[in-house]
C-alpha positions in Angstrom: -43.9 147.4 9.3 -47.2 146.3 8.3 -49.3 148.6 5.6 -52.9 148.2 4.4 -53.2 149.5 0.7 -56.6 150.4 -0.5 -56.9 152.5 -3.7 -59.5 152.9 -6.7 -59.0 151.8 -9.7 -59.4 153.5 -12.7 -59.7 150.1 -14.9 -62.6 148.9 -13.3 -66.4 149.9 -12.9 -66.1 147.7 -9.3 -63.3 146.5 -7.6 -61.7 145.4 -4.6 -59.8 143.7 -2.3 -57.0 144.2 0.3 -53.6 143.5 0.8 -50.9 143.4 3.4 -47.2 144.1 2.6 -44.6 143.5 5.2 -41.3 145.3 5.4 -37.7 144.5 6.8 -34.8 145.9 7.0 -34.0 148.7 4.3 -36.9 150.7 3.3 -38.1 150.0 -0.4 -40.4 152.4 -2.4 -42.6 150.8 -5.1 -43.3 152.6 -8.2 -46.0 155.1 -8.0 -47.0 153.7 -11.2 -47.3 150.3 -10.1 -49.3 150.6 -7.0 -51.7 153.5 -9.0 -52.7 150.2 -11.7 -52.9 147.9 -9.0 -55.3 150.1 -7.2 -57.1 150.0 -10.3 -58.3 146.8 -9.7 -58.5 146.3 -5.6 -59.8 149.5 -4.0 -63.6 149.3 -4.4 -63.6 145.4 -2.7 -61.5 146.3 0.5 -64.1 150.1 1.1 -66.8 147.6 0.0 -65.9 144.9 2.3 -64.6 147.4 5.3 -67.9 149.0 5.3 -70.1 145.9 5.4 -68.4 144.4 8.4 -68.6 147.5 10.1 -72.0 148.4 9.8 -73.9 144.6 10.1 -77.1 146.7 10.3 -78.2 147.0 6.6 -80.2 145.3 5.1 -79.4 142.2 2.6 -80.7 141.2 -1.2 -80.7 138.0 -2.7 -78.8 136.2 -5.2 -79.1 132.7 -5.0 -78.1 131.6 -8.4 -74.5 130.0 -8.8 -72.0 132.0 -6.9 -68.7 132.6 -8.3 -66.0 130.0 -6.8 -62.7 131.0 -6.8 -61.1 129.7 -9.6 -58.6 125.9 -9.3 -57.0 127.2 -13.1 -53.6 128.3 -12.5 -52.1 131.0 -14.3 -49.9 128.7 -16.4 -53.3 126.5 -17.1 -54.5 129.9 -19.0 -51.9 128.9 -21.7 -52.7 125.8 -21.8 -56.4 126.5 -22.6 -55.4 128.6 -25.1 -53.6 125.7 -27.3 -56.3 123.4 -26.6 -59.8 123.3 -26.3 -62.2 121.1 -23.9 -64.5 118.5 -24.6 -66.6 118.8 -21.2 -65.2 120.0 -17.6 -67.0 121.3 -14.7 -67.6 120.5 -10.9 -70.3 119.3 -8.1 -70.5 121.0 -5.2 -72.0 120.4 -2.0 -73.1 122.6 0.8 -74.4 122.8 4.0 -75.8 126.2 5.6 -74.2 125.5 8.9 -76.2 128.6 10.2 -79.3 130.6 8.4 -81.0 132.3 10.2 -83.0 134.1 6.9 -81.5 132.6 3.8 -84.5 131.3 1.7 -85.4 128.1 0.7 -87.4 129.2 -2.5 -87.5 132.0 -4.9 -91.3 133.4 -3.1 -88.8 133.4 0.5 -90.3 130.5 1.9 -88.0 128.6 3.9 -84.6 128.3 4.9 -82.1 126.6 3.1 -80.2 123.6 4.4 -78.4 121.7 1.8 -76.9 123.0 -1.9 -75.7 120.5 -4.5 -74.6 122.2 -7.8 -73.2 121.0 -10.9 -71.6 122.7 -13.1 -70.5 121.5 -17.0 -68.8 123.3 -20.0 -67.7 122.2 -23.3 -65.4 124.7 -24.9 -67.1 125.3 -29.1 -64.0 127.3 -30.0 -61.0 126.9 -27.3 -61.3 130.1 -24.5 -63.3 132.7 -27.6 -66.5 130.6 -26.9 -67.5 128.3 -24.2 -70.8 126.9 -23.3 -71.8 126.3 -19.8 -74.9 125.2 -17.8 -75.4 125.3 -13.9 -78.1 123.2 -12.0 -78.3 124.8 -8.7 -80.7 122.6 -5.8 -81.8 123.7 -2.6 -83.4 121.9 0.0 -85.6 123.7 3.2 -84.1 122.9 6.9 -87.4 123.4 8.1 -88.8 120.6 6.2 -86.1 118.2 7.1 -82.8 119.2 5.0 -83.1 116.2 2.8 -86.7 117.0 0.2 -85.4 119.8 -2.6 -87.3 122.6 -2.1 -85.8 124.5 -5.1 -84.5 124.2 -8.6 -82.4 127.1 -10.3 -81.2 126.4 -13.8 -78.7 128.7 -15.5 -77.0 128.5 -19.8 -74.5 130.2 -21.4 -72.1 131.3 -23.4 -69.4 132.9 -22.2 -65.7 133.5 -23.7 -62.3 135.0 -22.6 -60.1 137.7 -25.0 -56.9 138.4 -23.7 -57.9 139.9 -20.3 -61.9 140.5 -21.4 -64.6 138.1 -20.3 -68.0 138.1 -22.0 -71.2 136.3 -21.0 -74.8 136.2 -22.4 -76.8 133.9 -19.5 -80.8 132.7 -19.2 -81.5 131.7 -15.5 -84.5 130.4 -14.6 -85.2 129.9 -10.8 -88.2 127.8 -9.8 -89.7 126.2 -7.0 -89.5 122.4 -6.4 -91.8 120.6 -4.2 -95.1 122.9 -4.5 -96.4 125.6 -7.2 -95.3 129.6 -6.8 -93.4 131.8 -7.6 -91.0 131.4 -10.6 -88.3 134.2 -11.3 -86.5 134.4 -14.9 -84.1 137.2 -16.7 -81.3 136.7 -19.8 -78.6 139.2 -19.1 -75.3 140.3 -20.9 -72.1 140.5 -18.7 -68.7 142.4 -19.7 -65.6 142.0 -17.2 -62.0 142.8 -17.3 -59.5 140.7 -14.8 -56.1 140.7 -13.8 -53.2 138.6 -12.6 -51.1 140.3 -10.2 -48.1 137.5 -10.4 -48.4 138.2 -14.3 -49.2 142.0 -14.5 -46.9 143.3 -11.6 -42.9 142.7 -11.7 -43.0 143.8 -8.1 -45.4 141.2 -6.8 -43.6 138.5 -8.1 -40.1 139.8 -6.6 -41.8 140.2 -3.2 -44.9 137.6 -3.3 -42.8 134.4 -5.3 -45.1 132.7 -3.9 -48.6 134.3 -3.9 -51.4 135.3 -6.3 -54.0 137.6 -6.5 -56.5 137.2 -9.6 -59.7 139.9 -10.0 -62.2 140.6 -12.3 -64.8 143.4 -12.3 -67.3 144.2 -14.7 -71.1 145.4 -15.8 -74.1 143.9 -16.9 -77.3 144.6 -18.6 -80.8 142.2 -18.1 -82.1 143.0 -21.0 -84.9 140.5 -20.3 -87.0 140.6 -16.8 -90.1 139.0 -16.3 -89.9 139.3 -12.6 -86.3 139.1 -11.7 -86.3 141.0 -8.2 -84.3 144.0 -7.3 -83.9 143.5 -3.5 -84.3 140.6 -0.8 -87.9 141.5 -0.3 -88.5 140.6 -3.7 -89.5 144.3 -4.5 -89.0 146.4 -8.1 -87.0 144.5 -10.9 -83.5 144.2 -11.2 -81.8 145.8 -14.6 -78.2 146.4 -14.6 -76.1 144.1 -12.7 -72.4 144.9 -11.1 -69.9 142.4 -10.4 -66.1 142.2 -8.8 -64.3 139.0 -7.7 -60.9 138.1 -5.8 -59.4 135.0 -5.1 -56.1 135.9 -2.9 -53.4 132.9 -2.7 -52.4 132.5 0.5 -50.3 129.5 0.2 -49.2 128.2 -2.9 -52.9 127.9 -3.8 -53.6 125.2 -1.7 -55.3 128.0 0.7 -57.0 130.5 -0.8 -58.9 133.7 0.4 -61.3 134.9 -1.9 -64.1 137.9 -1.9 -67.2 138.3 -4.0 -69.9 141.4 -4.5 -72.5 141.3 -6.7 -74.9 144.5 -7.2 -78.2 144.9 -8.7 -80.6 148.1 -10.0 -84.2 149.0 -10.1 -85.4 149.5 -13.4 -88.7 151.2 -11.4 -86.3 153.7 -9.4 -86.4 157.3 -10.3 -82.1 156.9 -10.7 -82.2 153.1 -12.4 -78.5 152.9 -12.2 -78.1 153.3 -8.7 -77.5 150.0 -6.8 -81.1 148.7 -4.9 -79.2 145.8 -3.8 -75.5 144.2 -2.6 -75.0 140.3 -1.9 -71.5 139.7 -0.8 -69.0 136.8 -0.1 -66.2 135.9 2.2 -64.8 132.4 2.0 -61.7 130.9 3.1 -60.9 127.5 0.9 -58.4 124.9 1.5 -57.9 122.7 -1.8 -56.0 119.6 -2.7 -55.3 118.3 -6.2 -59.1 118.5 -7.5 -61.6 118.8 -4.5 -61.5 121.5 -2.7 -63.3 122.1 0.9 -64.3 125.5 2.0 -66.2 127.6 4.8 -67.6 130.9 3.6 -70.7 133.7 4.8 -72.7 135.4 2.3 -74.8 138.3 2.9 -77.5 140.2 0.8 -78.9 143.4 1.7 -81.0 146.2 0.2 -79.0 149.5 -0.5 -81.7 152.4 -1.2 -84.5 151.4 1.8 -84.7 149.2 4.9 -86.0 145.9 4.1 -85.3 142.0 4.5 -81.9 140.5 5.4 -80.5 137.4 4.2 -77.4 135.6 5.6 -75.8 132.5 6.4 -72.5 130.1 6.9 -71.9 127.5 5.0 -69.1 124.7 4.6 -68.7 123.1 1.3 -67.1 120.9 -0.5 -66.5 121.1 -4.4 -64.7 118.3 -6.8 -63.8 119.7 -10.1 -62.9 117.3 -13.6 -61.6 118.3 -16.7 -61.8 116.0 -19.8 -59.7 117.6 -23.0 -61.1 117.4 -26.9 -57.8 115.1 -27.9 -59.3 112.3 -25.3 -62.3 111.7 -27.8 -60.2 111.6 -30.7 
């Protein structure tokens, strides 16, 4: 018998995903206890997600800047972090948007984007407590012959893990490349919590040995906003931000499914923490060792009012490196 289990999750100001759990032969009752905490974490994603791909007709926001990648640390890497810090690590990505029909190619919506390089770099400054990071994000407009970079979005900061608490404090800076206009800025503080269901669950180990799910969900705060927008249509100005990831091992993490949302507000709206906007992720990726090759469709729409859709396909392919503090001694 074949179950879908969706449930809310008190841990968690957004959350979701879903998940499948066969049965044979006897029946076998999970605790209510267990399935209650794991809820916690999953239930918003999977309602999230359902709805979206049942209703294609709302409209889309945009959020171009470095989209979360589901993650190549395993959970045993974690430790290993821990007892030793890095002296630089990172990846570059490529990307081609295999179909866009209204995915811009520059931060005023000019365009259409049809190639993404991004590189990522870190150097841990005290092991996982305080990381620095910096993302160059590049855009090029399939209108103007995929090749000339149309766009240039630059993101630092410092970030840091505590036990099962992520912090960030970010400045990104997204700015057009091959003419003048339109340049949009913000600094923003981001809180998450994240779990690892092969770590945090007894019962998923015993009947998913061989499977993960990871999560995170948290809040955010742009405490600085020049003209950071609050919808596609680059209307009213974005000033809380809400965020919830899943990366779902499919098989033993050399094919992963993962599942992003990311929600903005209007600090113009009469209710400024109610959600203007929602981008949103599904990606399938297939890894080996270090690279990792994957096809995935993001979507951003406006939540509170009609208004401009953005949307593509894309297949990319990322190559991560790691270089440890001990190699430079």
């Amino acid at each position: 018998m074949t179950c879908l289990i969706v449930r809310h999750t008190q841990g968690y100001l957004v959350a979701y995903s879903i998940f499948l759990v066969t049965r044979t032969g006897t029946e076998k009752t999970l605790e209510r206890r267990q399935i209650t905490t794991l809820a916690c974490t999953l239930g918003l994603l999977a309602l999230s997600t359902i709805g979206l791909l049942a209703s294609p007709s709302l409209s889309l926001a945009l959020e171009k800047y470095g989209r979360p990648l589901p993650s190549m640390e395993q959970p045993d890497d974690v430790a290993a972090r821990e007892a030793e810090e890095t002296l630089f690590g990172g990846y570059f990505l490529t990307s081609a948007f295999v179909s866009n029909p209204t995915f811009a190619a520059r931060p005023d919506n000019s365009g259409l984007v049809g190639l993404r390089h991004m590189l990522h770099l870190e150097t841990d400054l005290y092991k996982q407590y305080l990381t620095f990071y910096t993302d160059q994000n590049f855009f090029s407009d399939r209108t103007k012959g995929w090749i000339e970079l149309s766009e240039w979005d630059g993101t630092y900061a410092f970030t840091g893990l505590i036990d099962r608490w992520g912090w960030r404090l970010q400045y990104e800076r997204d700015a057009p490349l091959d003419k003048s206009g339109l340049i949009q800025a913000y600094a923003d503080a981001l809180l998450t919590s994240r779990f690892q269901a092969i770590q945090d669950f007894s019962w998923w180990q015993r009947t998913f040995p061989n499977q993960n799910l990871t999560a995170y969900a948290g809040a955010g705060w742009l405490f600085h906003n020049g003209n950071y927008f609050a919808r596609p249509d680059n209307t009213g100005r974005a000033l809380f931000r809400y965020v919830a990831h899943a990366d779902l091992d499919l098989y033993q993490d050399k094919v992963v499914f993962y599942a992003d949302a990311n929600m903005f507000t209007d600090r113009s709206a009469s209710n400024s923490a109610r959600p203007s906007e929602l981008d949103w992720i599904l990606g399938l990726a297939l890894r080996w060792r270090d690279t990792e090759l994957s096809v995935y469709r993001e979507q951003d729409q406006p939540l509170d009012r009609p208004g401009l859709v953005q949307k593509y396909w894309a297949v990319q392919l990322r190559v991560s490196f790691d270089v440890p503090k001990r190699f430079a001694k």
